[in-house]
C-alpha positions in Angstrom: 116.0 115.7 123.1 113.5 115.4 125.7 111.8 118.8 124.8 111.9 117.5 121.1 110.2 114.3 122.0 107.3 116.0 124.1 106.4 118.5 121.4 106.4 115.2 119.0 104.2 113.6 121.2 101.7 116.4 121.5 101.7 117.7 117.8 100.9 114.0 117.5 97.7 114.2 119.5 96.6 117.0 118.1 96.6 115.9 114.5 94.6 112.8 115.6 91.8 114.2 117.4 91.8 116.9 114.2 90.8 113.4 112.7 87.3 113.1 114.5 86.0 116.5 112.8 84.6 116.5 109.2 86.0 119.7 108.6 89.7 118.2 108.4 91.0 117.3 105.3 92.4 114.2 106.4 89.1 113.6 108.4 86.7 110.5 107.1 84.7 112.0 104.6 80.8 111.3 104.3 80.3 108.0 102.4 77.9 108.9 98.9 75.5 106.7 98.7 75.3 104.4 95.9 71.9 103.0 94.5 71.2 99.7 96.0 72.7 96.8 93.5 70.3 94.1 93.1 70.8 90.6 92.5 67.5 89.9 90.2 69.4 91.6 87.4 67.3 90.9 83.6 69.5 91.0 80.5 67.3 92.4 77.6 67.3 93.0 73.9 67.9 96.6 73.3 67.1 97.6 69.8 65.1 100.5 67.7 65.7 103.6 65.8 66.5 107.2 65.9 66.6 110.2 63.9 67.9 113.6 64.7 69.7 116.5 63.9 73.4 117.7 64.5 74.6 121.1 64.9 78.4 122.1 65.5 79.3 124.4 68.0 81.2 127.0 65.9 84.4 126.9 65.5 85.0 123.6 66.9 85.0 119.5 66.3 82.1 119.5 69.1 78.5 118.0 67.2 75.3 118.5 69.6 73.1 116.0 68.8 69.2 115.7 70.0 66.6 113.4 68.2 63.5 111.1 69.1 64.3 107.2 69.4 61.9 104.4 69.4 63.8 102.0 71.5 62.5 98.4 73.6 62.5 99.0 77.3 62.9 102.7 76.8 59.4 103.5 75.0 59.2 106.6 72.5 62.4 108.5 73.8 64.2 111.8 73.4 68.1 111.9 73.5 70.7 114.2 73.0 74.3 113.5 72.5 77.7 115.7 72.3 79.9 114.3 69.6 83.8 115.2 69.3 84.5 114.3 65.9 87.5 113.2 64.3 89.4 110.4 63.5 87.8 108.3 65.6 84.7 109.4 66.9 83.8 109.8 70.8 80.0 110.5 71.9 78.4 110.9 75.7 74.6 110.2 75.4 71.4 110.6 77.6 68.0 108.7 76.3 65.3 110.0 78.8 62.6 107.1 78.7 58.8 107.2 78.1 58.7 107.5 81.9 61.4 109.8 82.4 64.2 107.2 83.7 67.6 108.0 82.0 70.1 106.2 80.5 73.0 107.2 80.1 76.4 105.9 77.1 79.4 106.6 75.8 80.0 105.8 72.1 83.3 105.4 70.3 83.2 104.6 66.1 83.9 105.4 62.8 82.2 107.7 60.3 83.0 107.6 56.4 82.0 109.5 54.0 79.3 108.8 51.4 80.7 108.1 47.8 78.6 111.3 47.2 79.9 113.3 49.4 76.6 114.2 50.9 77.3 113.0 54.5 78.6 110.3 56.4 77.9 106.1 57.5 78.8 105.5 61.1 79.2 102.8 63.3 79.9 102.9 67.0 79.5 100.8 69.8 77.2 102.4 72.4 78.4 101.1 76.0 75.8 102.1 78.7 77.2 103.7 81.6 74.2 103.8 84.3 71.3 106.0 84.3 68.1 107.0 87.1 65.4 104.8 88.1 65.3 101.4 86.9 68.2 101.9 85.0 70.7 103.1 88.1 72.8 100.3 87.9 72.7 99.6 84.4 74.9 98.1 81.7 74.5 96.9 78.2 76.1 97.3 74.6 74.8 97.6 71.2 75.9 98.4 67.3 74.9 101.9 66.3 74.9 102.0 62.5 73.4 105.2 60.6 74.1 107.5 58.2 74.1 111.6 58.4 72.6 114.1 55.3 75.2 117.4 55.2 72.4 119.5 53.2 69.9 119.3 56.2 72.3 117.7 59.2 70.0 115.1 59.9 70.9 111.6 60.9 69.2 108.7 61.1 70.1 104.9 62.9 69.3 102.0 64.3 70.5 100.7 68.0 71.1 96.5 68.5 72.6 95.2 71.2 71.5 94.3 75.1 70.8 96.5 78.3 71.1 94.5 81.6 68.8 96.4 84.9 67.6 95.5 88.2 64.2 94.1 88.0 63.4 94.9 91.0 63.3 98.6 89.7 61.3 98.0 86.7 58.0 100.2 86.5 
């Protein structure tokens, strides 16, 4: 029992100065650091329009989106989007800004289709999820209500709602 006990002991030791090097896996990792939070936060009006096209990657549910928005805060902007459509309809977005700051959403809505047949009227809710620059720590929501034409898969709609950043990284 002894022997048992000593071998405990110095597997023991071994295992926690295994702990000091960052090569371990059950070492402390690096911390990532996170853009600095600030507390002179601005709550704006976040509102515009956009048009674009829509192309599905064959074979699949999967819409790429791209298009040119004119939004507040963001300036004449380009964005491009990856749709998965079905019965409720789930989007990741990226708007790069005048300046080249990004923001980045997720959508989740509802499309119909138009009486016509000719395309579809959506409505999501576009949650920001963060972004670069001034809009690293942002958040915000808006309405997104458009409507799509099948014959020449363009889209067109218009973004109200409110996008919350740190002032202190407003350029």
């Amino acid at each position: 029992m002894k022997l048992s006990h000593t071998v405990l002991v110095a597997l023991s030791s071994l295992a926690l100065a295994g702990c000091g090097q960052l090569d371990s896996p059950v070492a402390p990792q690096k911390m990532i650091a996170l853009a600095p939070v600030s507390a002179n936060l601005v709550t704006r009006p976040w509102e515009g329009s956009c048009e674009g096209i829509g192309a599905f990657r064959p074979n699949t549910a999967i819409l790429d989106i791209t298009g040119i928005c004119r939004l507040s805060h963001l300036g004449l902007t380009t964005h491009v989007g990856v749709e998965i459509v079905g019965a409720v309809l789930n989007a990741t977005h990226t708007f790069t800004a005048a300046n080249g700051d990004l923001l980045f959403t997720t959508t989740t809505g509802t499309a119909v289709l138009k009486p016509d047949f000719s395309g579809v009227i959506f409505s999501n809710i576009e949650t920001v999820t963060g972004g670069t620059g001034r809009f690293a720590n942002a958040s915000g929501t808006a309405t997104r209500i458009g409507s799509t034409v099948f014959s020449n898969s363009t889209a067109t709609w218009e973004i109200q709602g409110t996008l919350t950043y740190a002032a202190s990284d407003r350029k």
